[in-house]
C-alpha positions as CSV (number, residue, x, y, z in Angstrom):
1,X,-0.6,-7.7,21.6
2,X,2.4,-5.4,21.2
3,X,3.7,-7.5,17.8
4,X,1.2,-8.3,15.2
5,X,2.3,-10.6,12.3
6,X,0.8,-11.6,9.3
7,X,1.2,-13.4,6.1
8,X,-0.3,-12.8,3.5
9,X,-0.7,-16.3,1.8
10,X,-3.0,-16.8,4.7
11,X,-5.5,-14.3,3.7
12,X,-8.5,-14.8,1.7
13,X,-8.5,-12.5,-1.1
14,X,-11.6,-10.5,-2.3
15,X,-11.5,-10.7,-6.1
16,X,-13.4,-8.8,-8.9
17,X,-12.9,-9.5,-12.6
18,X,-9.6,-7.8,-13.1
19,X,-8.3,-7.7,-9.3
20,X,-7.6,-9.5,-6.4
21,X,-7.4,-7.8,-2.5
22,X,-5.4,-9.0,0.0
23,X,-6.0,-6.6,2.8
24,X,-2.9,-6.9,5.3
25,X,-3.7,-4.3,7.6
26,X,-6.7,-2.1,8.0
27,X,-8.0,0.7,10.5
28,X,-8.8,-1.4,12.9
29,X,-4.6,-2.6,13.5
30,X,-3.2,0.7,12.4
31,X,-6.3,2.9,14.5
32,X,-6.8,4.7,11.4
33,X,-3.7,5.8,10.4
34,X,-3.2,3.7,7.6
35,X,-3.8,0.2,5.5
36,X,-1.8,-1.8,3.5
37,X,-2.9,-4.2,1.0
38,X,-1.4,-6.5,-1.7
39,X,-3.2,-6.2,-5.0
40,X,-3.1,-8.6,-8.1
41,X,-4.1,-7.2,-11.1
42,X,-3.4,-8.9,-15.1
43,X,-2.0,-7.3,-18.0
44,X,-4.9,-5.0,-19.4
45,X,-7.0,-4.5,-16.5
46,X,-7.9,-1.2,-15.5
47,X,-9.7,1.1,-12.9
48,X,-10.9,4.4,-14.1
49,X,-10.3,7.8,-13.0
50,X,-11.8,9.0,-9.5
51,X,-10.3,11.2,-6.4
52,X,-9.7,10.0,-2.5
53,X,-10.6,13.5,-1.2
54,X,-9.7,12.6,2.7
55,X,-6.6,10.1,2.3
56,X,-3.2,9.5,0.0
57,X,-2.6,6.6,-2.1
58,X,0.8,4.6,-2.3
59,X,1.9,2.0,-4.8
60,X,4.8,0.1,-4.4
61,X,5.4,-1.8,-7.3
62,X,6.5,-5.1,-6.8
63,X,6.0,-6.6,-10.4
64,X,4.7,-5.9,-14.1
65,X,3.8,-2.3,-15.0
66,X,1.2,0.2,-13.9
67,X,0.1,3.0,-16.6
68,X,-0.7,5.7,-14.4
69,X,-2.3,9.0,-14.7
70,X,-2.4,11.2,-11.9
71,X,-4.3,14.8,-12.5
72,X,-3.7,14.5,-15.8
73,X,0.2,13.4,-15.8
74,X,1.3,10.0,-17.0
75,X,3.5,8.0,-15.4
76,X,4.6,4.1,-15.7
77,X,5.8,2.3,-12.1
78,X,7.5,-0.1,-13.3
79,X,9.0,-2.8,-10.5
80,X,10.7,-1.1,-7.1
81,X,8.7,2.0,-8.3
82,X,7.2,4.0,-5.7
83,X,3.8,6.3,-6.3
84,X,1.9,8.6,-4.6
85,X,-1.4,10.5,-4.8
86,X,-2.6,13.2,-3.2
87,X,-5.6,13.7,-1.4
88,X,-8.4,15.1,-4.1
89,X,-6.4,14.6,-7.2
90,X,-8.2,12.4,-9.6
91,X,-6.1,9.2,-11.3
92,X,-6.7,6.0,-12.6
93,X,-4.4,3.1,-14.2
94,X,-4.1,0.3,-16.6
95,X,-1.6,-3.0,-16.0
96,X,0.4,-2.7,-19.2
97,X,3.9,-4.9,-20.5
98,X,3.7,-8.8,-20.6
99,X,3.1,-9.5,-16.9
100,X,0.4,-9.3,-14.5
101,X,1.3,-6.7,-12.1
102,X,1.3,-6.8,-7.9
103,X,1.9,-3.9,-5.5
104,X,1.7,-2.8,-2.2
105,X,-1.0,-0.3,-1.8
106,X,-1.2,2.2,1.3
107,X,-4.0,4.6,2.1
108,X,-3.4,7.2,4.7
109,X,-5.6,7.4,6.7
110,X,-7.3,4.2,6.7
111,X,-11.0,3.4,5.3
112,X,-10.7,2.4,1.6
113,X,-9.4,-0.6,2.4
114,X,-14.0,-1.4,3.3
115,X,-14.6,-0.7,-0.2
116,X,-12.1,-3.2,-1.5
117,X,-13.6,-5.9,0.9
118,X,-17.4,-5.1,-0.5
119,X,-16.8,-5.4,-4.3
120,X,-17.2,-8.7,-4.6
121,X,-20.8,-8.8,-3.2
122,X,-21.4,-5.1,-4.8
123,X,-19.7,-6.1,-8.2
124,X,-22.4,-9.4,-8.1
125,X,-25.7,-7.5,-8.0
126,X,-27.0,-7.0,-11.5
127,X,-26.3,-3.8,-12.5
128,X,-23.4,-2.7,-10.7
129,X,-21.0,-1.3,-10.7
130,X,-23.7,0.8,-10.8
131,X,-25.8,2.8,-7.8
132,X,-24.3,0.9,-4.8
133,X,-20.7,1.2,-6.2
134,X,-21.1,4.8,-6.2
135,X,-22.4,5.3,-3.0
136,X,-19.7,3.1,-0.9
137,X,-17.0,5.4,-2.4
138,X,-19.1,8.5,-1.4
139,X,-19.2,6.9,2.0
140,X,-15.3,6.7,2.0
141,X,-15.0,10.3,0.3
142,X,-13.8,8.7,-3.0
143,X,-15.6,10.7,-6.3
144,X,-15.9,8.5,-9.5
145,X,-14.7,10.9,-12.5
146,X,-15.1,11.0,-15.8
147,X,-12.0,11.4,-18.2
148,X,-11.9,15.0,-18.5
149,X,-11.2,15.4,-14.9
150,X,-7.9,16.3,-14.3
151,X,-7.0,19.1,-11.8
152,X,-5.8,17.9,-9.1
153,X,-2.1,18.3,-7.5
154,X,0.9,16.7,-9.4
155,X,1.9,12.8,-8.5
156,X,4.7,12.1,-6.0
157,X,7.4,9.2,-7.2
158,X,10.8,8.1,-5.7
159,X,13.8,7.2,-7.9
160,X,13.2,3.0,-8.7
161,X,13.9,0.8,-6.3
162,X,16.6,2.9,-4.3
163,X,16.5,2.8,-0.8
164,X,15.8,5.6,2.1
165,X,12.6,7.5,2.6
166,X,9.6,7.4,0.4
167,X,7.8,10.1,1.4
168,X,7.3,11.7,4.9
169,X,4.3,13.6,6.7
170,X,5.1,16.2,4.3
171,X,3.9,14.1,1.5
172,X,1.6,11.7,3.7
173,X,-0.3,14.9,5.3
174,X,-0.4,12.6,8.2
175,X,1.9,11.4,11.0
176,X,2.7,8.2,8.9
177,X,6.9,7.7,7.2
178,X,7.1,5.2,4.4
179,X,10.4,3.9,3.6
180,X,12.6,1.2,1.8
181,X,14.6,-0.9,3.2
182,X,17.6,-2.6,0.7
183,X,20.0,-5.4,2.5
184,X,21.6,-7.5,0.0
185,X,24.0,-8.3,2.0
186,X,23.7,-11.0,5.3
187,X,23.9,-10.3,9.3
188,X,23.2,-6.7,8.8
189,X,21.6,-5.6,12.0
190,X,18.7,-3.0,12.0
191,X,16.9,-1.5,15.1
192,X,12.9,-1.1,14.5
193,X,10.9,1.5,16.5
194,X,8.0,1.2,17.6
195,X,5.2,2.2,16.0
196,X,6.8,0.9,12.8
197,X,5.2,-2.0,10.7
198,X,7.9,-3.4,7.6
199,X,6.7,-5.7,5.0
200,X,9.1,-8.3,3.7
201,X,9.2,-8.0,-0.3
202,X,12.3,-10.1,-0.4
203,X,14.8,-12.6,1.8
204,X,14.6,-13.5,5.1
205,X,14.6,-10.8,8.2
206,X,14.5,-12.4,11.7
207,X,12.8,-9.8,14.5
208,X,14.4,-10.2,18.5
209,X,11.8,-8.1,20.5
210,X,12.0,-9.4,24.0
211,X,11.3,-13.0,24.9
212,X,10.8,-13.7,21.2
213,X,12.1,-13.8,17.8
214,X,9.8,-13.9,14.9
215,X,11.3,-14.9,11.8
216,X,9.5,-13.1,8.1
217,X,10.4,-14.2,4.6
218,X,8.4,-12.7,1.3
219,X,4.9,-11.8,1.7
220,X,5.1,-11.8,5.5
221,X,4.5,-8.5,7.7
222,X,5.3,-7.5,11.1
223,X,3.8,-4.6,13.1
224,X,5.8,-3.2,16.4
225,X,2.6,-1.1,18.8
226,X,3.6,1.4,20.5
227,X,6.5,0.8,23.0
228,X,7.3,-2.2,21.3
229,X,10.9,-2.5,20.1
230,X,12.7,-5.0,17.7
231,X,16.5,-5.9,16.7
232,X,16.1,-7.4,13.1
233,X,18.8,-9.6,11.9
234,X,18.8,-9.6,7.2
235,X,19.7,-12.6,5.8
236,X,19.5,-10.0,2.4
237,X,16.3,-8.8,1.1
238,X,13.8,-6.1,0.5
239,X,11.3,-4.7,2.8
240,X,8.9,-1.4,3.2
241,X,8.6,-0.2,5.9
242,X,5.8,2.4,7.6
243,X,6.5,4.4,10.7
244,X,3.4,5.9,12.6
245,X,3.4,8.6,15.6
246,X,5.9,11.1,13.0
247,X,5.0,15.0,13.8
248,X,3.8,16.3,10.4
249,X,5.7,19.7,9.4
């Protein structure tokens, strides 16, 4: 298929005590070059410090507060906030203010996104997170850390909730854009590339590609393959938006 589309109310979650994984796309949509999934996550929960040595991280806040600390600098992502790791530098977070938080997570390349799926059966085996916890992130070149770990490079972040790029392969160290898209107002027309997947955070977006329109509200996504092209029509929202096939510099 040359359009994929998803929603993510559809999807079953994989939940732990703390956090709940809906995986929207994985390596096996993307071929590796990234996933995106929508996690859940109440005031006071927490996931300690560790290191993706092979991919970036992305947040896209959508709502409530993440306490982050990325190689040892702290930074709150607050909604419409925008952060990134890089590869090999340990973080960890904690959902802090008076609402549960939710955000877009990317990994670049793809692979994490197996861990998240296994918790629940890992996390139910007495003693774990334990032995088997620790190996499935080794698998995935993910290092569990202890506190005092903190050299790593410095956290990337984009001024809240303004739109235009994100990061680029610059940032991604791959062939993968991220950006945000901002239409408040109707009937705004917006030609989509292939290659490009958006993610509807808000309003209504209607996609032409040939012989078929595809219309996406909140929490739907839509993924153009390769020589697919789209003509969206806004009827005002928010949406992100990845672009594959980008020459890194």
């Amino acid at each position: 298929m040359s359009v994929r589309v998803v929603a993510s109310r559809d999807l079953t979650p994989a939940e732990v005590p703390g956090h709940s994984f809906r995986i929207i796309a994985d390596a096996k949509d993307t071929d590796g070059a990234y996933s995106l999934t929508e996690a859940t996550s109440p005031v006071g929960a927490m996931v300690p410090p560790h290191a993706h040595d092979n991919a970036i991280e992305c947040f896209y806040v959508m709502s409530g507060t993440y306490r982050m600390t990325v190689s040892g600098q702290v930074h709150e992502a607050e909604p419409g906030g925008f952060v990134l790791v890089p590869r090999g530098s340990p973080h960890n977070f904690e959902v802090v203010g008076a609402e549960p938080a939710r955000a877009a997570v990317l990994f670049a390349p793809a692979g994490f996104e197996s861990v998240f799926r296994s918790m629940p059966q890992i996390f139910g085996i007495p003693g774990e997170p334990g032995p088997l916890w620790k190996a499935i992130n080794a698998q995935y070149d993910t290092r569990l850390l202890g506190s005092g770990d903190t050299v790593g490079r410095p956290v990337v972040v984009a001024p809240t909730g303004v739109a235009g790029p994100l990061a680029g392969p610059a940032e991604t160290e791959t062939a993968l854009s991220i950006g945000l898209r901002h239409d408040p107002d109707p009937g705004r027309p917006w030609t989509v590339e292939p290659g490009t997947a958006v993610w509807i955070m808000d309003g209504r977006y209607r996609f032409d590609v040939p012989d078929c329109s595809y219309a996406l509200r909140a929490g739907e996504f839509i993924e153009l393959k390769q020589g697919a092209r789209a003509r969206a029509l806004v009827s005002g929202g928010r949406a992100l938006h990845m672009r594959t096939g980008v020459t890194p510099t």
